[in-house]
C-alpha positions as CSV (number, residue, x, y, z in Angstrom):
1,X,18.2,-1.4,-7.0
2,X,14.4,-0.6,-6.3
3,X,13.8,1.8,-3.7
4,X,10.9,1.4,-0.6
5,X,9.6,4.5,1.2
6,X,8.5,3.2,4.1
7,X,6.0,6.0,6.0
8,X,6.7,6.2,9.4
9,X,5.2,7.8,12.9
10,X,7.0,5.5,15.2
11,X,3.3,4.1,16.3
12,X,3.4,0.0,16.8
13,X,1.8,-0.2,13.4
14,X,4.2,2.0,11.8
15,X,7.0,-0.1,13.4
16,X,5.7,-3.3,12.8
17,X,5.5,-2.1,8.8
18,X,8.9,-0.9,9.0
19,X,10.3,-4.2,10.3
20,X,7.8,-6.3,7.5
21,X,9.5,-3.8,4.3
22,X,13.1,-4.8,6.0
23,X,12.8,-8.3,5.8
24,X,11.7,-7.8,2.2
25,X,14.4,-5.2,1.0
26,X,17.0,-8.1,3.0
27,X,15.4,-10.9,0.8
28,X,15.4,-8.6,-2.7
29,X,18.2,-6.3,-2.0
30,X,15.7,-3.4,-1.9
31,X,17.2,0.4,-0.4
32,X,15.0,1.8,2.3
33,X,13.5,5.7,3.0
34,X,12.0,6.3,6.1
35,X,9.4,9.3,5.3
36,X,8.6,11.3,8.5
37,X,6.3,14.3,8.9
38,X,7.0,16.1,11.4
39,X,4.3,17.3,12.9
40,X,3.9,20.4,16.2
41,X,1.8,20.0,18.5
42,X,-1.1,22.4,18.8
43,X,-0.1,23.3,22.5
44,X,2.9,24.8,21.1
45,X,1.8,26.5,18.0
46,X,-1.0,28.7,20.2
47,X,2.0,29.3,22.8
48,X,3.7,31.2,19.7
49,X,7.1,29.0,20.7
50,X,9.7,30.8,18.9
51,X,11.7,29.4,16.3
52,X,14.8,28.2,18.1
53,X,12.3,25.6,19.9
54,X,11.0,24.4,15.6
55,X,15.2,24.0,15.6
56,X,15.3,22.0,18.0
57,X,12.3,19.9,17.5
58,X,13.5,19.6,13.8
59,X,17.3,18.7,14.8
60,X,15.8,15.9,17.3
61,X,13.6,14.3,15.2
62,X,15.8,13.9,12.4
63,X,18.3,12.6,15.3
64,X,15.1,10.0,16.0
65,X,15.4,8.9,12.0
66,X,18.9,8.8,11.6
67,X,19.0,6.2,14.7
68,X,16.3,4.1,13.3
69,X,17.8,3.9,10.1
70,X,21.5,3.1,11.4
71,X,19.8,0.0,13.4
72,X,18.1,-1.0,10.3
73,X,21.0,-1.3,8.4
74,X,22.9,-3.5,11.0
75,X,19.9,-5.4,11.6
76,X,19.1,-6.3,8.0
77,X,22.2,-5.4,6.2
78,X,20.6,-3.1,3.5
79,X,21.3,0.2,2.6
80,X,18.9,2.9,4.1
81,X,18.0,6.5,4.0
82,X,15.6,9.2,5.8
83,X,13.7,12.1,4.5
84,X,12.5,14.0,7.1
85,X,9.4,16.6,5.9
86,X,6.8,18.9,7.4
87,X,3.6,20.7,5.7
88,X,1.3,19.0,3.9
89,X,1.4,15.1,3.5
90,X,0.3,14.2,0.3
91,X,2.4,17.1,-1.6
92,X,5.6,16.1,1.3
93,X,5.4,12.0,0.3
94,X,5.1,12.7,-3.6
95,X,8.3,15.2,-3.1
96,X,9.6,12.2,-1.3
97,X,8.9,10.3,-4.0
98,X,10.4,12.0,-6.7
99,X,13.8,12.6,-5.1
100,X,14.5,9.4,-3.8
101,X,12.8,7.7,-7.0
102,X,10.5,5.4,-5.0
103,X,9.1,2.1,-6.5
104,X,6.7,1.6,-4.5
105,X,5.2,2.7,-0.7
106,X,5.0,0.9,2.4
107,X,2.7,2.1,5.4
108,X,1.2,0.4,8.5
109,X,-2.2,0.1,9.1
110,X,-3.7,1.0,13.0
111,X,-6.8,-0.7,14.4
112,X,-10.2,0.8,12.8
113,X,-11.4,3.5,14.9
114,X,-14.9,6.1,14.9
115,X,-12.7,8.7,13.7
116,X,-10.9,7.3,11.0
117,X,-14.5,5.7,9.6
118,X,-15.9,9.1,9.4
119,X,-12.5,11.2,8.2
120,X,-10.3,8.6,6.7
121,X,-6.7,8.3,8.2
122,X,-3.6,9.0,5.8
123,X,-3.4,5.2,4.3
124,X,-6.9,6.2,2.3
125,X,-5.5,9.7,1.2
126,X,-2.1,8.4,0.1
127,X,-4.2,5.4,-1.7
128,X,-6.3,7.3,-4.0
129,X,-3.9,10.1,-4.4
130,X,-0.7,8.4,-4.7
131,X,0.6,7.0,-8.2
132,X,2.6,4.7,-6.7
133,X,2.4,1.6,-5.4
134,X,1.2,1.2,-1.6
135,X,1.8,-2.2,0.1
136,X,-0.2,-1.8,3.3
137,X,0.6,-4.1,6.3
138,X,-1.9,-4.8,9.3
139,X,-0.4,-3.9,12.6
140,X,-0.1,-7.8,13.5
141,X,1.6,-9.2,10.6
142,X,5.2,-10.7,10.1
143,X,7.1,-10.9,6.6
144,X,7.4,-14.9,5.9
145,X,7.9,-14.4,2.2
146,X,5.1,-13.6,-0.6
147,X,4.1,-17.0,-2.3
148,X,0.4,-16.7,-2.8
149,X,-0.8,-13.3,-4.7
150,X,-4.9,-12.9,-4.4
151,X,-6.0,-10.7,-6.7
152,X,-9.8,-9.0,-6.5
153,X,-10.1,-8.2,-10.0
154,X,-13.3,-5.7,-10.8
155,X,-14.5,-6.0,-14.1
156,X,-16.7,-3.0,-14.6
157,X,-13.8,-0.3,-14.0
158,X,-11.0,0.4,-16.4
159,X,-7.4,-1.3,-16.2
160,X,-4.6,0.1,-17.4
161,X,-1.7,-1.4,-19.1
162,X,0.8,0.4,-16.2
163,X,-1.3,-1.1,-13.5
164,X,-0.9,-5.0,-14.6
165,X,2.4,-4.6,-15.1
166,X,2.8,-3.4,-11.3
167,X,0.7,-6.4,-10.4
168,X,3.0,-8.7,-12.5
169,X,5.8,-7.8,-11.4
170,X,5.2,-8.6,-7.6
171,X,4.3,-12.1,-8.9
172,X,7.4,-11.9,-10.6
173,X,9.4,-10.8,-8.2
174,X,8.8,-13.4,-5.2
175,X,8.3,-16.4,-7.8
176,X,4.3,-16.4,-6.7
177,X,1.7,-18.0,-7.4
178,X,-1.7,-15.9,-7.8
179,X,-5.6,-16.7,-8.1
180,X,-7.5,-13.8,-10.3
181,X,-10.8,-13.6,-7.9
182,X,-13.7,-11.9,-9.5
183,X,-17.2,-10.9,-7.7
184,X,-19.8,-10.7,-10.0
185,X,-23.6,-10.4,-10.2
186,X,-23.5,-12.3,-12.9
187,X,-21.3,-15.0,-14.3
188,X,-21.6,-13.6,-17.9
189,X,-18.7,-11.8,-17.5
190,X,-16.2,-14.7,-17.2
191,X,-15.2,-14.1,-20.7
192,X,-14.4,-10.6,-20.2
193,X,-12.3,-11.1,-17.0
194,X,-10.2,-13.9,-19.2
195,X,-9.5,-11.1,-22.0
196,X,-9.0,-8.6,-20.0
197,X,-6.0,-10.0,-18.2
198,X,-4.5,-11.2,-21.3
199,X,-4.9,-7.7,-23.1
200,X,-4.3,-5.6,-20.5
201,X,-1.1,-7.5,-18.8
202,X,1.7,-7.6,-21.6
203,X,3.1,-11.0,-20.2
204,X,2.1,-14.8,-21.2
205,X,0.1,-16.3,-18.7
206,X,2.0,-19.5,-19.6
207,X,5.4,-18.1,-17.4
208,X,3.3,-17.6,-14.4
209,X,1.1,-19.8,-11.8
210,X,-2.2,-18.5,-11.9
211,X,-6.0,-19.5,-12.0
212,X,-9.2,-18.0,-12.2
213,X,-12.6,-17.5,-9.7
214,X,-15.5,-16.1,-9.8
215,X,-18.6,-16.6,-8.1
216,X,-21.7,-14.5,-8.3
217,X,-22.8,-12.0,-5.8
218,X,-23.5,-8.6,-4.3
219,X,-22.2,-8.5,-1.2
220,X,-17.9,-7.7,-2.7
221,X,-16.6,-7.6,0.5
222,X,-17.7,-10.7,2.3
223,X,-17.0,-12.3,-0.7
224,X,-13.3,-11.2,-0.2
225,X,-12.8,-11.6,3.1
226,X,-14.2,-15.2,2.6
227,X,-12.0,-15.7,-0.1
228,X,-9.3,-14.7,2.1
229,X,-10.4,-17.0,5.1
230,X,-10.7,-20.0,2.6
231,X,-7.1,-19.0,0.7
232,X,-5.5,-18.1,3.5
233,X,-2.8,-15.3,0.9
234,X,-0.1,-14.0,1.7
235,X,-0.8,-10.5,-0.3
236,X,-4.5,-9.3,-1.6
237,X,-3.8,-6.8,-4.4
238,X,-6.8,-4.7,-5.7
239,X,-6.5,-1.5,-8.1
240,X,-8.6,1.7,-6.1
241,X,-11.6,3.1,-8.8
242,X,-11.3,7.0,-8.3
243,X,-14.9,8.0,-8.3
244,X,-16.0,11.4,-9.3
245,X,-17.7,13.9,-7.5
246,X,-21.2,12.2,-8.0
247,X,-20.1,8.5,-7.7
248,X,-18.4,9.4,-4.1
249,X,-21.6,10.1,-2.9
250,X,-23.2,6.8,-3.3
251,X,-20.1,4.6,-3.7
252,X,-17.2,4.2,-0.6
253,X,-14.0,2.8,-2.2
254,X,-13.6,-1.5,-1.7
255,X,-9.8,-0.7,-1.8
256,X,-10.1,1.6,1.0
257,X,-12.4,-0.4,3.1
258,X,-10.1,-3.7,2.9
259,X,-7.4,-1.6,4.0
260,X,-9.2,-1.2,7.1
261,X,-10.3,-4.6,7.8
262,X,-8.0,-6.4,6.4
263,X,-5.7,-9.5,7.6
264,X,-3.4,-10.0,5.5
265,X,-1.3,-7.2,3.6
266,X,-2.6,-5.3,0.9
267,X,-1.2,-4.2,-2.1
268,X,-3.1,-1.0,-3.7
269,X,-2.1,-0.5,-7.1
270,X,-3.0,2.9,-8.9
271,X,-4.4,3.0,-11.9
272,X,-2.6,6.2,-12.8
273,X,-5.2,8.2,-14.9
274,X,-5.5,11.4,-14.6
């Protein structure tokens, strides 16, 4: 049985995501984590509250999980779990991670604001830092089933065998159908896009329902979104680059920036090189 942790605030996003990686587990017989971090307010920590009041803080937010993951088992009828944490979140979720033996990451995504442009929010830190799977659901969208897989497929960074085989098994999973989409500023690099897939993926094309597209310009992320608007998927999947020190500085991540404006979910799959 594959296990979802499914990150959790109790915002309307996180809610909504919660309800969307549900649905799934119901329809694949997936088990459920909730992953909270508790977090104490700042009011609190300069009042010095003593720690009888971190007690009971702790004891009533675990309380909070518990309850939610009672209702989602008699909602849904699939086994769930909780793990509640506190400290840092990245180290917390890949502790999470490794006890509960995750598959793969569900979060919610929240409206872009100001703040989260200029610092990131935790979806973009768990994205490039995460070697797991991250399915990331817009605060609006319902699960209806996964049947059309759009994949934005960048030639010019390295794949790994580990990541195609994350990718393949989604479309294996729900039975889907996916379109490889490439944006290029050329069209010479048709050829490569065709052997990559085939070297990199470890599966015969033949089993699966897939084509190809590519269409030449510079703009990647209008093309996308267009793509998107003309395709109308039920998943985009892309594989974050992680940039070094230098490359940050003139590059901002694509995988990152669809998370934010996305419409439709989004499937981040790591690369997983260190």
């Amino acid at each position: 049985m594959k296990t979802i942790i499914v990150c959790t605030d109790f915002s309307q996003e996180a809610e909504n995501a919660t309800h969307y990686a549900a649905s799934m587990a119901k329809e694949n017989k997936y088990r459920i984590i909730l992953f909270n971090l508790q977090t104490i307010s700042i009011h609190a920590l300069n009042a010095q509250a003593s720690a009888d009041f971190f007690y009971t803080q702790t004891l009533k937010n675990q309380k909070k999980l518990e309850h939610k993951a009672t209702k989602l088992n008699a909602l849904y009828a699939i086994e769930t779990g909780y793990h509640l944490a506190s400290g840092n979140f990245i180290e917390e979720l890949e502790n999470c991670i490794q006890i509960h033996k995750c598959d793969f990451l569900v979060m919610g995504m929240a409206e872009k604001t100001l703040e989260q442009k200029l610092l990131g929010n935790s979806v973009t830190r768990a994205i490039h830092r995460i070697k797991k799977p991250i399915l990331i659901i817009p605060a609006h969208i319902e699960y209806t089933g996964i049947r059309k897989i759009l994949f934005a497929y960048d030639t010019h960074k390295s794949m790994t065998w580990s990541a195609m085989n994350d990718i393949y098994y989604f479309i294996n999973e729900f039975n889907a159908e996916v379109e490889v989409f490439n944006v290029s500023e050329s069209l010479k690099d048709f050829a490569e896009v065709i052997h990559d897939i085939d070297l990199n993926s470890g599966y015969d094309l033949n089993d699966i329902k897939y084509s190809f597209k590519m269409i030449q310009s510079i703009e990647v992320i209008k093309a996308i979104e267009e793509e998107i608007r003309l395709t109308n998927p039920d998943l985009l999947t892309m594989v974050p680059y992680k940039y070094n020190l230098v490359e940050s500085l003139f590059h901002r991540s694509k995988t990152a920036i669809m998370a934010y404006k996305n419409k439709v979910p989004l499937l981040s799959i790591p690369l997983n090189i260190d």
